[in-house]
C-alpha positions as CSV (number, residue, x, y, z in Angstrom):
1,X,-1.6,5.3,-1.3
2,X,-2.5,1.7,-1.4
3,X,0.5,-0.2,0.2
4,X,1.0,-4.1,1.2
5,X,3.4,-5.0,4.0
6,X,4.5,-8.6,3.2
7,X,5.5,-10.0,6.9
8,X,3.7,-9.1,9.8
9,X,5.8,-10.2,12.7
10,X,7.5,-6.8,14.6
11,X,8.9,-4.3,12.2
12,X,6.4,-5.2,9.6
13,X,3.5,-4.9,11.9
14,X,5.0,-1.2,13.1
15,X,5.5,0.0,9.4
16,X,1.9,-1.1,9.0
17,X,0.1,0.5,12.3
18,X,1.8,3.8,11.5
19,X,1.3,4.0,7.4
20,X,-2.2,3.3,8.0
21,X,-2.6,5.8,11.1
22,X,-1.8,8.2,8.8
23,X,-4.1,7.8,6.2
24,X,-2.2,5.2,3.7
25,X,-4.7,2.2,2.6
26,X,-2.6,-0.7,4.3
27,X,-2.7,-4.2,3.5
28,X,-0.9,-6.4,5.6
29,X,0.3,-10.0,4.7
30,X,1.4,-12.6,7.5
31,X,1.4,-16.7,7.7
32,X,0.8,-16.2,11.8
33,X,-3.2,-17.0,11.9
34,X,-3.8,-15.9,15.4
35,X,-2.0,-12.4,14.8
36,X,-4.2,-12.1,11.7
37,X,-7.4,-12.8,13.5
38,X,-6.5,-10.8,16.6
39,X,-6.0,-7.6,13.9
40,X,-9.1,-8.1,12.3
41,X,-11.0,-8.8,15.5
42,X,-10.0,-6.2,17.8
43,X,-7.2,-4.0,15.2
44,X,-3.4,-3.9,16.0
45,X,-2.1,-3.0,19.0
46,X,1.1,-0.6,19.4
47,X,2.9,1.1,21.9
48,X,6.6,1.8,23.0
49,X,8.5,4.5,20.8
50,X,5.9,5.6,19.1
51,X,3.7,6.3,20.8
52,X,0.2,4.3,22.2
53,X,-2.0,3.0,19.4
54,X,-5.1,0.8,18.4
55,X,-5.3,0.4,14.5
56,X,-8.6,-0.9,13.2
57,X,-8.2,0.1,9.5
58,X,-5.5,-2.3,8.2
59,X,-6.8,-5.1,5.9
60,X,-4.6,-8.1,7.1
61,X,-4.9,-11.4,5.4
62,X,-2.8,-14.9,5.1
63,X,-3.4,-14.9,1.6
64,X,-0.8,-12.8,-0.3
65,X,-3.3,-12.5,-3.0
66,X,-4.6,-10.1,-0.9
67,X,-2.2,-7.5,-1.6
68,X,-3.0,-7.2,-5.5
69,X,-3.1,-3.6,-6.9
70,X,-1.1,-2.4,-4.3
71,X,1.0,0.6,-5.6
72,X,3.8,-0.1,-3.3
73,X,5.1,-3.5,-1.9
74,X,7.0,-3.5,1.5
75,X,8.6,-7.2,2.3
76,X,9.7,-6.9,5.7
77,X,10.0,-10.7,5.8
78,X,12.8,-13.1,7.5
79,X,15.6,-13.2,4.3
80,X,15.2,-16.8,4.5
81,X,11.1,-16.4,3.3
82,X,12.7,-13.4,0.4
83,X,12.7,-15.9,-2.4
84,X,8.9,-17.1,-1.7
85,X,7.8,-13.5,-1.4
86,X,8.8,-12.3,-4.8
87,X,7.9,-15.7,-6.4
88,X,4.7,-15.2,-5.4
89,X,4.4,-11.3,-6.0
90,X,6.4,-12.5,-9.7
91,X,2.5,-13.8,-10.6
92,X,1.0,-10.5,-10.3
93,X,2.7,-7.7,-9.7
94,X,2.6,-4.8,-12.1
95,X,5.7,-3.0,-14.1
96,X,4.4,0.4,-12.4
97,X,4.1,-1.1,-9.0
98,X,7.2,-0.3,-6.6
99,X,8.8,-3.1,-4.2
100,X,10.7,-2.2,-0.8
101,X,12.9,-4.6,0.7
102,X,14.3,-4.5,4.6
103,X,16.0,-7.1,5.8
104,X,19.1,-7.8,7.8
105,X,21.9,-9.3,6.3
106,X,23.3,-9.4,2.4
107,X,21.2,-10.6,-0.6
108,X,17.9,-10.1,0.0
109,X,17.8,-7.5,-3.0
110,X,19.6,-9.9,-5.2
111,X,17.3,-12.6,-4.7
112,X,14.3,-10.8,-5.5
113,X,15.7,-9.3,-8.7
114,X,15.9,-13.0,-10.6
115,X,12.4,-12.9,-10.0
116,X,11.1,-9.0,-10.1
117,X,12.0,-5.8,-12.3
118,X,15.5,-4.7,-10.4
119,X,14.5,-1.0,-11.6
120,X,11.5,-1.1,-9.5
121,X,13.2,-2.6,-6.5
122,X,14.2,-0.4,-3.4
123,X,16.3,-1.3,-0.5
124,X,15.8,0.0,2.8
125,X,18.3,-0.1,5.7
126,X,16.5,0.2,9.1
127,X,18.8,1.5,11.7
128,X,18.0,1.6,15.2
129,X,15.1,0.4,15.0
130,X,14.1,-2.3,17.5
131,X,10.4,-4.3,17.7
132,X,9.1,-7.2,19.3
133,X,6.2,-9.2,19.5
134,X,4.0,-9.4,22.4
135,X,1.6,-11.6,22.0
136,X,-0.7,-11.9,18.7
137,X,-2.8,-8.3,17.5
138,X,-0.3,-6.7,20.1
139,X,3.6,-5.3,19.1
140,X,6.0,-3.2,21.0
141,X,7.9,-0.3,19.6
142,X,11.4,-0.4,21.3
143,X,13.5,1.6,18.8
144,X,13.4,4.0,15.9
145,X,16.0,5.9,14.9
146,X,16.2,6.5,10.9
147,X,14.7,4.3,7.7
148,X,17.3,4.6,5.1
149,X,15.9,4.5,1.1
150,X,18.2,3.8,-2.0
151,X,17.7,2.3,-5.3
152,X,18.5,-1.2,-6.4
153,X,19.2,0.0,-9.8
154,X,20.2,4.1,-10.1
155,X,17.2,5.0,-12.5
156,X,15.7,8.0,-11.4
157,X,16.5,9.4,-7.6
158,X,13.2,11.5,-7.7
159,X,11.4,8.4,-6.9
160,X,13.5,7.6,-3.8
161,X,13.0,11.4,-2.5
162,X,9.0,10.3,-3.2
163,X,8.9,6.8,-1.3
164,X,11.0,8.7,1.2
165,X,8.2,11.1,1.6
166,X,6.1,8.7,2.2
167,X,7.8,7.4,5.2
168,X,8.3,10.7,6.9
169,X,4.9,11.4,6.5
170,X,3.8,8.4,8.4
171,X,5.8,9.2,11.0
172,X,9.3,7.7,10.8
173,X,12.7,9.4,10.5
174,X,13.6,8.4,6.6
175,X,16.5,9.8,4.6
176,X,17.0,9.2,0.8
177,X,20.9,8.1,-0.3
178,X,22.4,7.5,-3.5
179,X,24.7,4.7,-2.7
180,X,22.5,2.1,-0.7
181,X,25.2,0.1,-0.8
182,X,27.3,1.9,1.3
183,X,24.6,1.5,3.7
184,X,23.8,-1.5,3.6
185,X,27.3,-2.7,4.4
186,X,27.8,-0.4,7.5
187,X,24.5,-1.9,8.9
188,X,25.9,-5.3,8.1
189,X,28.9,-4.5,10.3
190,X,26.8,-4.4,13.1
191,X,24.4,-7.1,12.4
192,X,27.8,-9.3,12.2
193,X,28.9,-7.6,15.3
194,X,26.1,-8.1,17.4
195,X,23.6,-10.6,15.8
196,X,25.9,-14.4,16.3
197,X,27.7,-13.3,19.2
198,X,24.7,-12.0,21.3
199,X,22.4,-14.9,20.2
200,X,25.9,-17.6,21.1
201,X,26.6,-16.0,24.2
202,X,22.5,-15.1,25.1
203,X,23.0,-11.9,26.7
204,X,21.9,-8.0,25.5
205,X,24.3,-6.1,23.2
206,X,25.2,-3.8,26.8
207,X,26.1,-6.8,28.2
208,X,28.5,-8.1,25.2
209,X,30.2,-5.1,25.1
210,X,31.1,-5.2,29.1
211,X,32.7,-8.5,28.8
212,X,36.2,-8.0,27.7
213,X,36.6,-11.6,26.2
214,X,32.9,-11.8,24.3
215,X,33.7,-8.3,22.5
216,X,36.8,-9.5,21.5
217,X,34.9,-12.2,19.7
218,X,32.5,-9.9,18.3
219,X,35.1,-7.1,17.1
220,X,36.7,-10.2,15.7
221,X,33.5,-11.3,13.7
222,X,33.5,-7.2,12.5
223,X,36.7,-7.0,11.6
224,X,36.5,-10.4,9.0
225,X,33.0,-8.3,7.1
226,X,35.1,-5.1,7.3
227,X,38.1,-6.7,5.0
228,X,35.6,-8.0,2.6
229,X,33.7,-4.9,2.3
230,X,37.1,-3.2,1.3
231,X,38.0,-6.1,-0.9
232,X,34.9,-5.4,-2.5
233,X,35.5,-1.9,-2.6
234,X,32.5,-0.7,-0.4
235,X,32.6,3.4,-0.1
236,X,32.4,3.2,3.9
237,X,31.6,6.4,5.7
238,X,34.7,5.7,8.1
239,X,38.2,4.5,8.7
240,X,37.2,3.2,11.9
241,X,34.6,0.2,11.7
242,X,35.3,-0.4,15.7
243,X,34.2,3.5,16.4
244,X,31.3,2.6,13.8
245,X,29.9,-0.8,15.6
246,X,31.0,0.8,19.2
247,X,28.5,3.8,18.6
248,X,26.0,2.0,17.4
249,X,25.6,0.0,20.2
250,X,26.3,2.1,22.8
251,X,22.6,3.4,21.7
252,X,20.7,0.7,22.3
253,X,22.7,-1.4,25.3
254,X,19.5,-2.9,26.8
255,X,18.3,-4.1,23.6
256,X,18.8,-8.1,22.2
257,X,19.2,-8.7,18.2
258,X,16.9,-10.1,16.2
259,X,18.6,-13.2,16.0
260,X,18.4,-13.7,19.6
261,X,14.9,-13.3,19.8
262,X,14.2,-16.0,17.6
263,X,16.1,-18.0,19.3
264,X,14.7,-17.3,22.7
265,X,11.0,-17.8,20.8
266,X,12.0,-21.5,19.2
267,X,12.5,-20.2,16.0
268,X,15.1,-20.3,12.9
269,X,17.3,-17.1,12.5
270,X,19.1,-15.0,9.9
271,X,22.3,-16.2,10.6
272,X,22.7,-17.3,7.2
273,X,22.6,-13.7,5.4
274,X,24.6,-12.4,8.5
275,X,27.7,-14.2,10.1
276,X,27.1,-16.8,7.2
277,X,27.2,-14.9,4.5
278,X,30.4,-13.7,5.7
279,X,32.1,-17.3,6.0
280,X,30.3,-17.4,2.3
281,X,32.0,-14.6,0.7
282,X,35.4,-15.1,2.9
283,X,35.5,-18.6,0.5
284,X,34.7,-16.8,-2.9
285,X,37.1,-14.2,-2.2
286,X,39.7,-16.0,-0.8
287,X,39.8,-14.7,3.0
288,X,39.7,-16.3,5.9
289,X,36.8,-15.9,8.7
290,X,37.5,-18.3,11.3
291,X,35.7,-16.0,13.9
292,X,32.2,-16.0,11.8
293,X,33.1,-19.6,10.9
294,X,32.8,-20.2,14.8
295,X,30.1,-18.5,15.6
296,X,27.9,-19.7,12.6
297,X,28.6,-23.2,13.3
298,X,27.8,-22.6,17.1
299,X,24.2,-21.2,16.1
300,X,23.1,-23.7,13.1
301,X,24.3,-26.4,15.3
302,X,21.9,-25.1,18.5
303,X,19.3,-24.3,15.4
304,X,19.3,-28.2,14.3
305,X,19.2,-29.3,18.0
306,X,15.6,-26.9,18.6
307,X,14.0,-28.2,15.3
């Protein structure tokens, strides 16, 4: 299967090394020109959870062009560069083409659908599953625990059971669900939980949940998502979102968000389509969210003070 990874930075750069270890024709799309040249020089190096592994058969390019006639489009792309992405994919992507979108955060699908075919559009909930990137060419595995597949649109569940396929025959632990919303929100619970108040406070998620008063923040943060989730009548798996976030960390205490790692490399985070979208749906709907309010503000201010 001919498949395009648009984003190349750590979770993008895994799905790629491991589609295209086991046998998929992989393009792979990034803005990073050193990365790009390092893969084509010497391949792309992996290692961690997956295993060791040099990968010299992935076409990588700058040039999203590139990735024309590809029968399946993954954008694993910061949600701030979504809107770009499917712009740019809008110019020549095909009505039998498929599109997978994994981001943290809420919207991402919406914002590719003003500018894509919704029915073709898959979202894709990664959970435990942690990257980072070493140096260009070279990206560590920390994490994996399950890729989760739904549709956009409920059209026909035989192809989420197909893409799923693909997945767990390239290695990954993937499961296929009807209501990707429902996932989607219990992830968001514990990006919100973890993702501002790690990156405010600069510590590991272990290390938030051992301090009494920055878990309280955090569980605070949770709690605000959790009311709007119900509001907006989200089908959660559970009646107890603290158990839910609690669990979920205490399976990856050593590791640091996202978020945190951008801001530890100089670089812009999520925190708009994570603690932000929170504060942004708390106004819509009429419900306070002075905790995210907080802890956004904290992290957009520190964001304008690096740029």
């Amino acid at each position: 299967m001919k498949i395009a990874i648009i984003g190349g930075g750590a979770m993008g750069s895994i799905y790629a090394a491991l589609m295209a270890d086991h046998g998929h024709n992989v393009c792979m799309i990034d803005k990073w020109k050193d990365h790009v040249s390092e893969i084509k020089a010497n391949g792309l190096y992996v290692n961690g959870a997956s295993g060791e592994r040099r990968i010299k058969n992935i076409e990588v390019s700058t040039d999203i062009n590139a990735a024309k006639g590809s029968e399946l489009y993954i954008i694993a792309t910061k949600t701030s560069q979504v809107e770009i992405v499917a712009k740019e994919l809008s110019q020549f992507i095909k009505d039998d083409e498929l599109i997978i979108t994994i981001q943290n955060g809420l919207g991402s699908g919406d914002i590719i659908a003003k500018h894509l075919k919704a029915e073709n559009l898959f979202i894709g909930v990664a959970e435990g599953f942690g990257a980072s990137v070493v140096g260009p060419g070279h990206v560590h595995h920390n994490s994996m625990s399950l890729i989760r597949l739904g549709e956009m649109v409920q059209t026909d569940f035989n192809r989420v059971l197909f893409l799923t396929t693909v997945w767990t025959e390239s290695g990954f632990h993937a499961k296929a669900f009807e209501d990707i919303d429902q996932l989607v929100w219990e992830k968001f619970l514990c990006n919100v939980t973890f993702s501002g108040p790690c990156t405010a406070f600069q510590i590991t998620i272990g290390e938030l949940m051992d301090n009494k008063k920055y878990w309280k923040i955090a569980l605070g943060c949770m709690k605000e998502a959790y009311k709007l989730g119900i509001k907006r009548t989200v089908s959660f798996s559970f009646t107890d979102p603290e158990k839910h976030v609690t669990d979920f960390g205490n399976r990856m205490p050593k590791a640091k968000p996202s978020m945190l790692l951008d801001h530890e490399n100089h670089r812009l985070s999520e925190i708009d389509a994570i603690n932000g979208m929170v504060v942004k749906l708390g106004e819509s709907m009429g419900v306070q969210t002075p905790y995210n309010e907080t802890i956004t503000s904290f992290i957009i201010n520190k964001e304008k003070m690096m740029s």
